[in-house]
N, C-alpha and C positions, 0 to 999 in steps of 0.2 A: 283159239280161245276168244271170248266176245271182252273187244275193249268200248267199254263205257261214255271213255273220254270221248272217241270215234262219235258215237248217239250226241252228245252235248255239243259237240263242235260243230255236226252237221243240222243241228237246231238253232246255233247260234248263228251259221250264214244262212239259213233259209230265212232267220227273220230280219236279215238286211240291215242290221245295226238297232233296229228299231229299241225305242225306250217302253213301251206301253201294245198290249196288243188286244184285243177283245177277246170276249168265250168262242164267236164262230172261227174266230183265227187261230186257237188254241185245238177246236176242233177240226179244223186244213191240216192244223201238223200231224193229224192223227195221235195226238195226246190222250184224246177222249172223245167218246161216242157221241156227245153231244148236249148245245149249250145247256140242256134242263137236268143233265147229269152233275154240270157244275154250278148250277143253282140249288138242285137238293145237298150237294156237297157245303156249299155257302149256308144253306141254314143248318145244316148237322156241325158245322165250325170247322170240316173238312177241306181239303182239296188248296190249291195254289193260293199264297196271298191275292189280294184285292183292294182296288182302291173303288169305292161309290161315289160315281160320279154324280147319279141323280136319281130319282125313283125308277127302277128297274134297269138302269145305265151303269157296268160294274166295265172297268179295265184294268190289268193284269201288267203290273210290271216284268219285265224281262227277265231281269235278275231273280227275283223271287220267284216267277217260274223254272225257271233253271234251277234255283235249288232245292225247289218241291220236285223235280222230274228227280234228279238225284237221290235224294230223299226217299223216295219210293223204289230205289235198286234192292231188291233182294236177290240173292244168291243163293241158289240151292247148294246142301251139301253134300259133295259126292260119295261114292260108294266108300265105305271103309273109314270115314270122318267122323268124329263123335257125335 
């Protein structure tokens, strides 16, 4: 069975304690295909919180990416389940 905690624990040592990380950093963890995915997400009001740092300068706090990766667990349900 897939544990979840396992995915968040081994995102939280790949990013080394780190408090803040960028979209291309974001897109290294293989989160997401790529920074312009999380810019169309930023103006649809989608996708990880953000903090703007300056006109087109956005950084991603750690925490809030973790619990927007969480956030987005779905779990199929198996054969025979309502």
């Amino acid at each position: 069975m897939y544990n979840f905690e396992n995915t968040l624990n081994e995102l939280k040592s790949r990013l080394n304690g780190r408090k803040l990380v960028s979209g291309k950093d974001i897109v290294a963890l293989g989160l997401v295909g790529s920074d312009a995915t999380l810019t169309n997400w930023r103006k649809r009001g989608d996708g990880p919180p953000y903090l703007r740092i300056s006109m087109g300068k956005y950084l991603f706090p750690v925490d809030g990416l973790l619990e927007w990766v969480a956030s987005t667990l779905h779990t199929p349900k198996t054969e025979g389940e309502g």
